[in-house]
N, CA and C atoms of all chains as a GROMACS GRO file, in nm:
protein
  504
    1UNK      N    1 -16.627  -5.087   3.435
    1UNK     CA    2 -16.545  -4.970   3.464
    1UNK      C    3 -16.426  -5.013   3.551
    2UNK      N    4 -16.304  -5.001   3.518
    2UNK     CA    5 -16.182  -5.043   3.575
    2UNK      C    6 -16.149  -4.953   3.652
    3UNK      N    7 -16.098  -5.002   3.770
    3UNK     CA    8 -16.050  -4.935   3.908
    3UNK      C    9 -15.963  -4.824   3.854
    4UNK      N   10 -15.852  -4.829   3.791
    4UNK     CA   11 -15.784  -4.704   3.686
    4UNK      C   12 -15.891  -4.582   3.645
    5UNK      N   13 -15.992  -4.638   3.562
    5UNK     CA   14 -16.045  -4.516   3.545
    5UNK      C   15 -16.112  -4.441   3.630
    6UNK      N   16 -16.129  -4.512   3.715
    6UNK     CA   17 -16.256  -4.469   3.893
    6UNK      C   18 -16.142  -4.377   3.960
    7UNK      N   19 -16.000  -4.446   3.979
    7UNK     CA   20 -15.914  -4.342   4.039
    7UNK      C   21 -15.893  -4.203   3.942
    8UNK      N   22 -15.900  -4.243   3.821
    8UNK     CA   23 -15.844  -4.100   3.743
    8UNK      C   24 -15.949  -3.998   3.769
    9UNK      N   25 -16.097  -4.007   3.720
    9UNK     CA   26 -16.216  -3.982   3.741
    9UNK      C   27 -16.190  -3.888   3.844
   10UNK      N   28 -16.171  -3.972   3.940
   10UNK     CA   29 -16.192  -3.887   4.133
   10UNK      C   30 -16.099  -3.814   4.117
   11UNK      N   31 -15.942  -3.870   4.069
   11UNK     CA   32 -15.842  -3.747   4.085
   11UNK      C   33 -15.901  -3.612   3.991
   12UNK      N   34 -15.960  -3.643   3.865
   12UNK     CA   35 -15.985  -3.489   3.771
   12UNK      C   36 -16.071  -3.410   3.866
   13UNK      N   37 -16.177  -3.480   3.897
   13UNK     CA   38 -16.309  -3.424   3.951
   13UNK      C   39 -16.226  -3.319   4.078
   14UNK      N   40 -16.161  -3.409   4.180
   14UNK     CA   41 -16.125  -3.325   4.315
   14UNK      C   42 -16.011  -3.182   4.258
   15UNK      N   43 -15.925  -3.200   4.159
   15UNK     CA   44 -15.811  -3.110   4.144
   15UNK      C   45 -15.937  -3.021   4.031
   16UNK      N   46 -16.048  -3.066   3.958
   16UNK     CA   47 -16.092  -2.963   3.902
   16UNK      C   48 -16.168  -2.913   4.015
   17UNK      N   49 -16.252  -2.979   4.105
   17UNK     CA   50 -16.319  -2.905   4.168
   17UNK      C   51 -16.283  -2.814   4.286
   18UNK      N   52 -16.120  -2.808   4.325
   18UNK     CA   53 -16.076  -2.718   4.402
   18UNK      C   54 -16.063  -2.612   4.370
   19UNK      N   55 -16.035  -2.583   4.245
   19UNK     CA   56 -16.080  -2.461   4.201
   19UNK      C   57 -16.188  -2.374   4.208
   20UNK      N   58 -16.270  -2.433   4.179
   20UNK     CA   59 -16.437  -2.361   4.199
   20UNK      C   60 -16.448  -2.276   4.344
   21UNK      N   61 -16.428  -2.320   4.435
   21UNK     CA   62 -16.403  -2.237   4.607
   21UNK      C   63 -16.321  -2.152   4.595
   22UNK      N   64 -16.220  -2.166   4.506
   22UNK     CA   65 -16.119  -2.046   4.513
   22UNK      C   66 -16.170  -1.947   4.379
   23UNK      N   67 -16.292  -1.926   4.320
   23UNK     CA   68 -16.287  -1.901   4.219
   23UNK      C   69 -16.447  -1.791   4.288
   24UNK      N   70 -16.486  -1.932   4.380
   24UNK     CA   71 -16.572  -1.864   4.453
   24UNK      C   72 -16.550  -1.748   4.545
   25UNK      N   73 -16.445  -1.798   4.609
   25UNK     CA   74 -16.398  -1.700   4.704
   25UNK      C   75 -16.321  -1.543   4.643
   26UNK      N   76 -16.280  -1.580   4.509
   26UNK     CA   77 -16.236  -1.457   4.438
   26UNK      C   78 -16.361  -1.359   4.440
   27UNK      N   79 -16.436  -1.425   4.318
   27UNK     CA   80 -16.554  -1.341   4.292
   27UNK      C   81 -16.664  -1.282   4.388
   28UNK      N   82 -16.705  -1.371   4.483
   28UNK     CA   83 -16.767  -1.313   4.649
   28UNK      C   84 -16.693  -1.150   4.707
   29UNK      N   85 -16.566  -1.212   4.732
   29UNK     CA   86 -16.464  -1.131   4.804
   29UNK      C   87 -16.405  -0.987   4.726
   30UNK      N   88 -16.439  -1.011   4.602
   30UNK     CA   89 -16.369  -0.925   4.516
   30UNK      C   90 -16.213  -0.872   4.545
   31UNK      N   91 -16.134  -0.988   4.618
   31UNK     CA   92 -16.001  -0.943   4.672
   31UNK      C   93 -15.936  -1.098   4.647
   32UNK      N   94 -15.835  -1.048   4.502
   32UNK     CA   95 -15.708  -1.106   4.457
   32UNK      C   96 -15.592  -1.107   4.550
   33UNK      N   97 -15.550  -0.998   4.613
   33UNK     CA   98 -15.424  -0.965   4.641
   33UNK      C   99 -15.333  -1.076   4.680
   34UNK      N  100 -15.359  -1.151   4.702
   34UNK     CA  101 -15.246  -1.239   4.740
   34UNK      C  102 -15.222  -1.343   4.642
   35UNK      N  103 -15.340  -1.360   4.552
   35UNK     CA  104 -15.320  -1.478   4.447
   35UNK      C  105 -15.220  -1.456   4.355
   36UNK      N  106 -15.113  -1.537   4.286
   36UNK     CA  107 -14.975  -1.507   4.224
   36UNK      C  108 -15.068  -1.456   4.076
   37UNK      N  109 -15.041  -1.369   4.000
   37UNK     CA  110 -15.092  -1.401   3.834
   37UNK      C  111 -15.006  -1.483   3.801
   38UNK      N  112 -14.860  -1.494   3.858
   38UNK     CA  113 -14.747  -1.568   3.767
   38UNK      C  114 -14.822  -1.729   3.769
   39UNK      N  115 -14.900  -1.703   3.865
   39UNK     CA  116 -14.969  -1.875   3.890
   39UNK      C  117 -15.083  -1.869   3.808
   40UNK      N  118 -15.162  -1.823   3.755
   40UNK     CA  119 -15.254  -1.803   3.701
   40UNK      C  120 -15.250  -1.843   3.527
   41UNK      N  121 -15.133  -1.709   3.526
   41UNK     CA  122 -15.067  -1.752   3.347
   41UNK      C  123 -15.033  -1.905   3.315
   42UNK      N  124 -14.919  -1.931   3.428
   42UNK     CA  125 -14.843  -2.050   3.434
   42UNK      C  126 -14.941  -2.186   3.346
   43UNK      N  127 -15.044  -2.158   3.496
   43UNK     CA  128 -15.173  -2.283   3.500
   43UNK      C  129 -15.227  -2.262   3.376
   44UNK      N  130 -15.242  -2.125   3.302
   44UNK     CA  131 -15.366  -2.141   3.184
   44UNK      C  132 -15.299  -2.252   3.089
   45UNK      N  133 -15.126  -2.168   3.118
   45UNK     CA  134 -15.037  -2.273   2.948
   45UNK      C  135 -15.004  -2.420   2.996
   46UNK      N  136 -15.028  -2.438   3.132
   46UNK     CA  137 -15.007  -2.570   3.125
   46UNK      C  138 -15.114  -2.696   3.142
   47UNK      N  139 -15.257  -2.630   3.138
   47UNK     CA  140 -15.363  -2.715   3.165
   47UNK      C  141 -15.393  -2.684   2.979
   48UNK      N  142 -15.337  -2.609   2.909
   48UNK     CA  143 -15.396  -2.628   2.737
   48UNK      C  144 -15.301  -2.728   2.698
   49UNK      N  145 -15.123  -2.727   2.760
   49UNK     CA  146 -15.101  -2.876   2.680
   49UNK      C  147 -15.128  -3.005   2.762
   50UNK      N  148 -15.207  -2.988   2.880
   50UNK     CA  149 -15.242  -3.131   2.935
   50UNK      C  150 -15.350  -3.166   2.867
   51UNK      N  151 -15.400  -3.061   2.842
   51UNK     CA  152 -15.522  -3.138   2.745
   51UNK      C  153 -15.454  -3.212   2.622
   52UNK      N  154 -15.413  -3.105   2.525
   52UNK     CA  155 -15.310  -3.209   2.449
   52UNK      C  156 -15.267  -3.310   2.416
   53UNK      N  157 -15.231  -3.342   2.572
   53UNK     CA  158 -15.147  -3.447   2.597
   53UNK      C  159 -15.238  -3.612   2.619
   54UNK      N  160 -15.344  -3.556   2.683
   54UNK     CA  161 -15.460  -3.642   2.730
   54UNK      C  162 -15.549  -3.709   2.575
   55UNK      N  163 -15.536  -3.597   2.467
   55UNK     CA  164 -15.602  -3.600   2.352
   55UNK      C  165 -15.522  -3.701   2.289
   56UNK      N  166 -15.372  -3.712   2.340
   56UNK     CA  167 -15.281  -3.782   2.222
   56UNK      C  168 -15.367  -3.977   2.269
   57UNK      N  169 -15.340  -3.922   2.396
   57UNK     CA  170 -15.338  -4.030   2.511
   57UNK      C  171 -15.493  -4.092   2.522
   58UNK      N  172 -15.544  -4.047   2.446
   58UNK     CA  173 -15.746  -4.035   2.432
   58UNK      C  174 -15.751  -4.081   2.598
   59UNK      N  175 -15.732  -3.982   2.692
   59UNK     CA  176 -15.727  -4.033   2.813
   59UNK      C  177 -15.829  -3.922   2.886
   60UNK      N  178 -16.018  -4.026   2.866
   60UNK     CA  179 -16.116  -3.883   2.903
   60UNK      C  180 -16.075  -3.782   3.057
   61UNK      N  181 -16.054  -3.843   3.157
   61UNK     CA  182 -16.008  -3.799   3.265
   61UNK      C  183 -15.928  -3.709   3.278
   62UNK      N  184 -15.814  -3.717   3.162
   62UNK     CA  185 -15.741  -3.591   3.136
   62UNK      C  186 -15.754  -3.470   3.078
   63UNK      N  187 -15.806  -3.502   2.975
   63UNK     CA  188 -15.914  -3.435   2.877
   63UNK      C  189 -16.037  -3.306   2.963
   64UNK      N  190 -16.112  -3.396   3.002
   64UNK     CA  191 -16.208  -3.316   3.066
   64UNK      C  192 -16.144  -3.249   3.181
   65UNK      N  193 -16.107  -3.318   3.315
   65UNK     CA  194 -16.030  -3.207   3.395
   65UNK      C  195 -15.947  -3.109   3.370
   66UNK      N  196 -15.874  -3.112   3.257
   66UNK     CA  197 -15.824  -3.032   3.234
   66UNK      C  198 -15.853  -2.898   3.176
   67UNK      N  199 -15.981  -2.952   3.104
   67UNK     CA  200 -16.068  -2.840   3.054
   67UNK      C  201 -16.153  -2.744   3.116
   68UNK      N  202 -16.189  -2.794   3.222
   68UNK     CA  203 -16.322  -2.763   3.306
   68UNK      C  204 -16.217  -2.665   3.399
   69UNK      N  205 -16.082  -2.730   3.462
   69UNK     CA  206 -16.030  -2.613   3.518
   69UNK      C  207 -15.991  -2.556   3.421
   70UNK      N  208 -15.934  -2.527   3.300
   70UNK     CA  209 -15.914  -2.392   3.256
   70UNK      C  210 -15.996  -2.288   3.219
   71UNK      N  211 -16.119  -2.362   3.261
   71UNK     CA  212 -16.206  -2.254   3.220
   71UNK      C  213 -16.284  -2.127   3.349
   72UNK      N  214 -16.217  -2.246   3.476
   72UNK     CA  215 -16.204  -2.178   3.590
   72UNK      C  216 -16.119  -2.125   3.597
   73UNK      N  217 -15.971  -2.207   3.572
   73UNK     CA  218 -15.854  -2.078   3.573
   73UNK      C  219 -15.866  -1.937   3.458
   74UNK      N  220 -15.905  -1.927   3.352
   74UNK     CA  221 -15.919  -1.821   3.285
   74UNK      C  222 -16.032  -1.697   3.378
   75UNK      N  223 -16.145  -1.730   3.437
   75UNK     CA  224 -16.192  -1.673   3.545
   75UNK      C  225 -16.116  -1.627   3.619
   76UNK      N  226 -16.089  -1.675   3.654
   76UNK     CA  227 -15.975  -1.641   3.803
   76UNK      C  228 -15.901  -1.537   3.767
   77UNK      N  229 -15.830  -1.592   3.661
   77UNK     CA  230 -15.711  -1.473   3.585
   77UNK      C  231 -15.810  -1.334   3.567
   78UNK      N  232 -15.883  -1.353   3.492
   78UNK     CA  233 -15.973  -1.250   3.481
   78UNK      C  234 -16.046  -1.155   3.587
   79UNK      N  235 -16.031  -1.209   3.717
   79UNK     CA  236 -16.091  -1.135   3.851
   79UNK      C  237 -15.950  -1.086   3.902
   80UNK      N  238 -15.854  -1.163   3.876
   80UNK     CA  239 -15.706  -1.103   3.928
   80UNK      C  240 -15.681  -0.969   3.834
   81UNK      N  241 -15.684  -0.984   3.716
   81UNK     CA  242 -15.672  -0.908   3.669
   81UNK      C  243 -15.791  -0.754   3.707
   82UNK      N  244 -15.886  -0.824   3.726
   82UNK     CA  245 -16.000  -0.668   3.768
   82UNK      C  246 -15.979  -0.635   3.888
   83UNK      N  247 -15.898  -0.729   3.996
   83UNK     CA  248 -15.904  -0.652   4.155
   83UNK      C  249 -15.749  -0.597   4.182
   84UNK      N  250 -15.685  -0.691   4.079
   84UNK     CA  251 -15.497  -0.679   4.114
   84UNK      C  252 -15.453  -0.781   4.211
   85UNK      N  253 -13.709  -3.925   2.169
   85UNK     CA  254 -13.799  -3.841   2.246
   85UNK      C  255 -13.925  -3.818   2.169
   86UNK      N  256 -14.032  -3.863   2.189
   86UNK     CA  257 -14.158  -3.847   2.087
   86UNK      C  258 -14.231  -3.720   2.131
   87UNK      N  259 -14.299  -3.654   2.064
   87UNK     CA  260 -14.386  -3.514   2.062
   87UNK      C  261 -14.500  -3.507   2.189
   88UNK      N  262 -14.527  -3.672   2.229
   88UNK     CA  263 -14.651  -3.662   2.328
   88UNK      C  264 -14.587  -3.657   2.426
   89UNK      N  265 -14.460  -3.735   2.470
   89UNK     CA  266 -14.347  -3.734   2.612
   89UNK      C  267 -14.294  -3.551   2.587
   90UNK      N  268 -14.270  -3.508   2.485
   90UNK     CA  269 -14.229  -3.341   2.528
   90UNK      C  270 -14.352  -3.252   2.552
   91UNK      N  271 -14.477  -3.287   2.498
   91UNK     CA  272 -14.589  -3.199   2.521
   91UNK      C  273 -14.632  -3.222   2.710
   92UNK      N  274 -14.609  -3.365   2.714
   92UNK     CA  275 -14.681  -3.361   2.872
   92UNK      C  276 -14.549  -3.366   2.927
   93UNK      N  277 -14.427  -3.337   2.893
   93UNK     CA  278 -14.323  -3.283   3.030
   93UNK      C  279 -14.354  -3.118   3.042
   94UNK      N  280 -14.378  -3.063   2.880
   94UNK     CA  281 -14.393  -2.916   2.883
   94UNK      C  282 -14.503  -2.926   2.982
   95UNK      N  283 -14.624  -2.989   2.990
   95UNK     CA  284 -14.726  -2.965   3.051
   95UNK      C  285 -14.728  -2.939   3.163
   96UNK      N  286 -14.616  -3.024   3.278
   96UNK     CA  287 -14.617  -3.129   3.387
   96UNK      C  288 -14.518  -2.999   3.392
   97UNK      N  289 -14.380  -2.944   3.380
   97UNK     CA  290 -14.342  -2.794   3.390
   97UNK      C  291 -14.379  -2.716   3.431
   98UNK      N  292 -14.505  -2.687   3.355
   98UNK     CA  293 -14.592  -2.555   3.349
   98UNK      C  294 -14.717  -2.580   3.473
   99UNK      N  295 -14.760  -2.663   3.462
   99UNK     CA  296 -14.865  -2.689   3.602
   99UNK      C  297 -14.797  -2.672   3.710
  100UNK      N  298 -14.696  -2.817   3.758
  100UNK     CA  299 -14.610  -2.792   3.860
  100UNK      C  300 -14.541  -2.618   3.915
  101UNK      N  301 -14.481  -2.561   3.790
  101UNK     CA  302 -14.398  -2.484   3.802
  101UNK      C  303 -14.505  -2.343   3.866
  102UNK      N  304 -14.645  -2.325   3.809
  102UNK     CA  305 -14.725  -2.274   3.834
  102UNK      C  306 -14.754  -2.203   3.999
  103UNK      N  307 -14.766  -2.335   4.086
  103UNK     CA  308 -14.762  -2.318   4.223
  103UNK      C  309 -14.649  -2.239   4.283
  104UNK      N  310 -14.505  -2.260   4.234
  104UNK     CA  311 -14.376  -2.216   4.279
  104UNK      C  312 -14.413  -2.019   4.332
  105UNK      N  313 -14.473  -1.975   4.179
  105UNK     CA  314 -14.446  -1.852   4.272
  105UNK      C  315 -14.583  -1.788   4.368
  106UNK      N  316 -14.696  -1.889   4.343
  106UNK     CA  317 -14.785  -1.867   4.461
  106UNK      C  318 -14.708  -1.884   4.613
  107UNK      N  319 -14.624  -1.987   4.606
  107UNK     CA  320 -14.629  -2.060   4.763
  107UNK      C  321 -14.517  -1.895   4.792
  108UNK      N  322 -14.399  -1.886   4.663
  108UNK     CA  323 -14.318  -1.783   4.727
  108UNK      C  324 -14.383  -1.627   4.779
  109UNK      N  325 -14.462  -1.617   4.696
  109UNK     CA  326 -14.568  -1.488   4.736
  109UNK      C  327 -14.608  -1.501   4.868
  110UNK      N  328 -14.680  -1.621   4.892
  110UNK     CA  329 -14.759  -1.652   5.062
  110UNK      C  330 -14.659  -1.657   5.162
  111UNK      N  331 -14.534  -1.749   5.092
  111UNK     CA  332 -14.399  -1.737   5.196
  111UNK      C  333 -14.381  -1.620   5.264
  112UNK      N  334 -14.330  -1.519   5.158
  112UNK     CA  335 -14.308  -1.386   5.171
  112UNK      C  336 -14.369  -1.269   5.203
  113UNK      N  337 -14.521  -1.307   5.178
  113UNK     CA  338 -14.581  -1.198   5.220
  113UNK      C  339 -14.654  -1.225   5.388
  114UNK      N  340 -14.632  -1.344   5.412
  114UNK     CA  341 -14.704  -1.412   5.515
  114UNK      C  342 -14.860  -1.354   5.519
  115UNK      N  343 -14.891  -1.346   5.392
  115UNK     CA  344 -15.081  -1.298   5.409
  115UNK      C  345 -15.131  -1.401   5.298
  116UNK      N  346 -15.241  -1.483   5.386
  116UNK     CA  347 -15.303  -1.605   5.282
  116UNK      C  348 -15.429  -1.568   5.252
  117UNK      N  349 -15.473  -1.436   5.319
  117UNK     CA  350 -15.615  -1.397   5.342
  117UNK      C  351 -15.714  -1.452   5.200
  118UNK      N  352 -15.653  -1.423   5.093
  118UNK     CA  353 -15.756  -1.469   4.961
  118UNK      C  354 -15.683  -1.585   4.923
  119UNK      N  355 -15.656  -1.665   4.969
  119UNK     CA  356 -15.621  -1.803   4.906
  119UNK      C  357 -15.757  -1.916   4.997
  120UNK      N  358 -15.811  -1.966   4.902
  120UNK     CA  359 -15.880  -2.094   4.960
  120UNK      C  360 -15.844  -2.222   5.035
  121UNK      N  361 -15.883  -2.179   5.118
  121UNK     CA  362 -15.833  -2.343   5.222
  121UNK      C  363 -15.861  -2.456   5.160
  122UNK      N  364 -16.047  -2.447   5.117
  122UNK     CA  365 -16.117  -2.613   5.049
  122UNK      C  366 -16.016  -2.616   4.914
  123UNK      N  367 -15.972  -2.533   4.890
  123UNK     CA  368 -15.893  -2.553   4.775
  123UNK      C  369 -15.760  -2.626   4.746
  124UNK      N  370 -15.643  -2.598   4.881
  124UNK     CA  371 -15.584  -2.657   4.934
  124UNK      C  372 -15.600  -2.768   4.977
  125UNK      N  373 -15.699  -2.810   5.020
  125UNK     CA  374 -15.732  -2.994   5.079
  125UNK      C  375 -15.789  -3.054   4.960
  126UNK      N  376 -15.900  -3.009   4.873
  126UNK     CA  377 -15.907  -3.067   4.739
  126UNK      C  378 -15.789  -3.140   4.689
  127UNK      N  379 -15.690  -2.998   4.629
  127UNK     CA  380 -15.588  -3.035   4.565
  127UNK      C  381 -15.526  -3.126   4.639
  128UNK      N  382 -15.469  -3.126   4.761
  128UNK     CA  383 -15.414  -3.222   4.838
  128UNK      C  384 -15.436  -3.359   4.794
  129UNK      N  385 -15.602  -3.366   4.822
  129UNK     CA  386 -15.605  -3.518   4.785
  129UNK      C  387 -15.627  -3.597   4.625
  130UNK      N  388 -15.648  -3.456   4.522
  130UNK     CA  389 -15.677  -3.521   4.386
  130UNK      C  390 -15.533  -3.504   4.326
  131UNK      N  391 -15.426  -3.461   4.422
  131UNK     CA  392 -15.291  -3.492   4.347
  131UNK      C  393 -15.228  -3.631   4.404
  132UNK      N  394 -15.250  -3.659   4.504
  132UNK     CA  395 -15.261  -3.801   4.553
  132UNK      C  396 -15.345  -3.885   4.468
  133UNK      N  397 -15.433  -3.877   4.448
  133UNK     CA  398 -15.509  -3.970   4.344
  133UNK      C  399 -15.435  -3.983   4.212
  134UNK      N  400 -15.392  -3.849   4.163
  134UNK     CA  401 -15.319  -3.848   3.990
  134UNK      C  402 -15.196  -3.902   4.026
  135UNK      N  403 -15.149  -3.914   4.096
  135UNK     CA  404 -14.997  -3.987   4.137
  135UNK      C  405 -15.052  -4.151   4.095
  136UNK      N  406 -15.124  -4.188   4.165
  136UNK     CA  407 -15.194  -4.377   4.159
  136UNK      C  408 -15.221  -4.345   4.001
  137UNK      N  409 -15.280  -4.271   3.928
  137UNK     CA  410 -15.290  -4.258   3.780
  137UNK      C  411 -15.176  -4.294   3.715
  138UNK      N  412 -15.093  -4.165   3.750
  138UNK     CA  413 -14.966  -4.209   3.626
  138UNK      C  414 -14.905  -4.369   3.678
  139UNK      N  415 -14.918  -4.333   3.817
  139UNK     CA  416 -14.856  -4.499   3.840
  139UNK      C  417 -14.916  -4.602   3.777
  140UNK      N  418 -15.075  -4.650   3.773
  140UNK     CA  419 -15.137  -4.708   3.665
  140UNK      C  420 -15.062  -4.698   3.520
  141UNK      N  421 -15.070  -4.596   3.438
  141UNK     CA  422 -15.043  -4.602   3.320
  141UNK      C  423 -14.865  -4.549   3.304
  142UNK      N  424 -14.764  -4.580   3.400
  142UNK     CA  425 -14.628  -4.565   3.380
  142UNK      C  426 -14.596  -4.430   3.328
  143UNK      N  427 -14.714  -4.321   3.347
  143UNK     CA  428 -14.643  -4.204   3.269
  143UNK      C  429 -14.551  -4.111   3.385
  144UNK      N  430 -14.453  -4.144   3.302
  144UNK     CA  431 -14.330  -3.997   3.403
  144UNK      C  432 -14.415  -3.876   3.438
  145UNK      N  433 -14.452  -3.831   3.320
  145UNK     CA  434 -14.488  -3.691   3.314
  145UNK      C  435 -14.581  -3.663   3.462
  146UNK      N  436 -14.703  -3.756   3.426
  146UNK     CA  437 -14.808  -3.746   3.561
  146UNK      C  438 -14.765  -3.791   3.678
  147UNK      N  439 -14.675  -3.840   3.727
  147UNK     CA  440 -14.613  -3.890   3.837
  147UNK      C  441 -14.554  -3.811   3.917
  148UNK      N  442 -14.427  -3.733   3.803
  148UNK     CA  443 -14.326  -3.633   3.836
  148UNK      C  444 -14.413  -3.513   3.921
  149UNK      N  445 -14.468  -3.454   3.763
  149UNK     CA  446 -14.555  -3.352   3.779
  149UNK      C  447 -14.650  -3.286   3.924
  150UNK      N  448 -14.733  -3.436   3.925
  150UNK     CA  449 -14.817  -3.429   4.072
  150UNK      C  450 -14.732  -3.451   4.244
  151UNK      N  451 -14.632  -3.505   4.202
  151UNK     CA  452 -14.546  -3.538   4.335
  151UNK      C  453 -14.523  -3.417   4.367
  152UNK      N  454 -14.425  -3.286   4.214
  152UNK     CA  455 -14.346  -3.211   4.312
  152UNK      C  456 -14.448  -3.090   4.342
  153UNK      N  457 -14.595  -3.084   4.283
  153UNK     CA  458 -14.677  -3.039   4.286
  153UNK      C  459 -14.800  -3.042   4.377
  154UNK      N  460 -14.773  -3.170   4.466
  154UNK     CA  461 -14.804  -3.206   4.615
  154UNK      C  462 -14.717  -3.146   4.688
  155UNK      N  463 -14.606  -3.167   4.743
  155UNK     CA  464 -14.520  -3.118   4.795
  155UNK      C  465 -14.534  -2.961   4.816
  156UNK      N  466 -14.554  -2.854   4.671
  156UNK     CA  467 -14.572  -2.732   4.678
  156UNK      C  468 -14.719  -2.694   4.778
  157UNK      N  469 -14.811  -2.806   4.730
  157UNK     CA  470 -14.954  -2.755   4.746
  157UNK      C  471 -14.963  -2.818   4.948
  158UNK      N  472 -14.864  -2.884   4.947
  158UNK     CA  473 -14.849  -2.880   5.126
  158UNK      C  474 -14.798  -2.835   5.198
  159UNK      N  475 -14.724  -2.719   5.116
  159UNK     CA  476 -14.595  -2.634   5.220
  159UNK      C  477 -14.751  -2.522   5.246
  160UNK      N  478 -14.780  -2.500   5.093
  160UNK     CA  479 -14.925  -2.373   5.090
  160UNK      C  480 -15.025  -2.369   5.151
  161UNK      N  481 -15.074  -2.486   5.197
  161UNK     CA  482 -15.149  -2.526   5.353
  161UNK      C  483 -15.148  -2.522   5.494
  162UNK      N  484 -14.974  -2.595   5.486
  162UNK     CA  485 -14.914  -2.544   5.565
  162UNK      C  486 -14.915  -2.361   5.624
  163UNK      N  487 -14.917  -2.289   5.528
  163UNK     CA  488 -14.931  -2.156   5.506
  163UNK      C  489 -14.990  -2.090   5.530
  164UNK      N  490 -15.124  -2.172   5.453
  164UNK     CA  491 -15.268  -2.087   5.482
  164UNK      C  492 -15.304  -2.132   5.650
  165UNK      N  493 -15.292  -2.244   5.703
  165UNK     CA  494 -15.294  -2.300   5.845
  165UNK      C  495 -15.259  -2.167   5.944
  166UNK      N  496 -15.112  -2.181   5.890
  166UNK     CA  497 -15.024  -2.061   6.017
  166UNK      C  498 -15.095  -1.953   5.970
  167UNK      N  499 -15.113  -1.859   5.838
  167UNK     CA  500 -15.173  -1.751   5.833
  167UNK      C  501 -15.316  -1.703   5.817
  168UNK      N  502 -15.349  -1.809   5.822
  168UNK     CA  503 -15.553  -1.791   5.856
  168UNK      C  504 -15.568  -1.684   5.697
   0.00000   0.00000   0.00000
């Protein structure tokens, strides 16, 4: 396993897994108000062409992080959308 | 210009560009109350990590992308810091 993929790895894992606390903290709290939707939309269309992009690139690190948060960001959107 | 360099600039756009109107919302509203802190230091450090990525594999897209997308995600810390 090459040092490249160990860094990519850690980078997907930490930027997917910051989401989850904030996804946590949505759904616990039941209070959006301050989260942007414009950030929400933004993130859904731009983590579907990083995947894309990762797919062209057969680059798993990209691939999977990218997936795993949009499936947190579509959550998210979805609690923004139920609290405002 | 090949289809995979315009899919991951569209990408690297749309992620980056994503944060812009969170941080202006928190700017402006000076209330961070539902934004995640662990979320903020996550991202902090797995966009630091995807920076050493694209640098590994020479891609603009992931380089660009995560720099000006650090930058956003440290003013928003900055943010959440001063506004608890």
């Amino acid at each position: 396993m090459d040092i490249v993929f160990i860094i990519g790895s850690l980078a997907a894992t930490l930027t997917t897994a910051a989401f989850l606390p904030q996804v946590i903290k949505a759904h616990n709290s039941k209070h959006t108000k301050d989260l942007s939707m414009v950030m929400c939309v933004l993130l859904t269309f731009g983590l579907i062409l990083w995947i894309f992009y990762g797919l062209a690139y057969s680059s798993l690190p990209i691939i999977l992080a990218n997936s795993i948060t949009l499936l947190l960001c579509l959550y998210l959107l979805y609690l923004k959308v139920k609290y405002g």
